[in-house]
DOTOR-880272 format. One line per 4 residues: for each residue z, x, y of C-alpha. Coordinates in steps of 0.1 Angstrom, whole numbers. Last residue first. Example, Ala and Ser with C-alpha at 12.3 -4.5 7.8 and 13.67 -1.06 7.14 Angstrom:
! residues 2
71,137,-11  78,123,-45
! end
This chain:
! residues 106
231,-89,61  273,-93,74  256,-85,107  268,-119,123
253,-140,95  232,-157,121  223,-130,140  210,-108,112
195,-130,94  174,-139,129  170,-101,129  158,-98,94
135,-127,98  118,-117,130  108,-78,116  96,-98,86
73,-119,110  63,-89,129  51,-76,101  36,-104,84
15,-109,119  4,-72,119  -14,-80,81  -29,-109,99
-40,-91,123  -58,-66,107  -70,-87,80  -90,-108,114
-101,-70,125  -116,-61,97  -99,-36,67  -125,-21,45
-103,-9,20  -100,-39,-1  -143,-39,-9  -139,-2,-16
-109,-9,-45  -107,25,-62  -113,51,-42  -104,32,-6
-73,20,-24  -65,51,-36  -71,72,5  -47,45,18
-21,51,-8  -24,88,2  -20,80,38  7,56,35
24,84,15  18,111,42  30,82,61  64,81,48
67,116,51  65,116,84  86,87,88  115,104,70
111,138,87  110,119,120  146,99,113  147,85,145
165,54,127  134,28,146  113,56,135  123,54,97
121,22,101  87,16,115  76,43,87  95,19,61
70,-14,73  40,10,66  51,18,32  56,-20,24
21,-26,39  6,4,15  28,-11,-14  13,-40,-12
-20,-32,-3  -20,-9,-36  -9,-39,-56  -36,-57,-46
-59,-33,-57  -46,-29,-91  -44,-70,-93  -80,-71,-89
-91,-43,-113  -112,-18,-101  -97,11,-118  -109,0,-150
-149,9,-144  -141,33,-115  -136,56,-141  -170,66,-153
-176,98,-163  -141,105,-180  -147,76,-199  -181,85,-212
-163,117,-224  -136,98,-241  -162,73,-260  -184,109,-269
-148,123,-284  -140,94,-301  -178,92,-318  -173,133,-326
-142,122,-341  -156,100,-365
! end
């Protein structure tokens, strides 16, 4: 019996792409790469360097997951590229109109 558990653990070790494919796995990496990405604009915004640095030593490593586990996410095109820009700049928009219209009390 534990030789079978040990040859079922080995296999796993072998072949680990199997469950890190997972759908939701990746899009939870491109969440948290885009979130990342957003903080690095902060940090920069604060002129906290060591902050955004960081930050994208993170982004980075998120980056280099995704493209490990989820190749067909990691490709990036131009259109995803844009539209991932686009949310940005759209968040960036929303804070500031929250912002103004709550006269910095958000």
């Amino acid at each position: 019996m534990k030789s079978v558990l040990a040859f079922i653990f080995a296999i796993g070790l072998l072949v680990p792409g199997i469950a890190a494919s997972d759908p939701s796995d990746c899009g939870r990496l491109m969440y948290q790469i885009n979130h990342y990405e957003g903080m690095v604009g902060r940090a920069e915004q604060f002129g906290k360097d060591d902050w955004a640095e960081k930050t994208q030593r993170h982004v980075d490593i998120l980056e280099d997951r995704l493209a490990d586990r989820c190749p067909a996410f990691s490709a990036r095109d131009e259109q995803q590229e844009a539209a991932r820009q686009m949310a940005l700049l759209l968040k960036m928009a929303a804070t500031a109109a929250a912002k103004f219209f709550t006269m910095g009390m958000y």
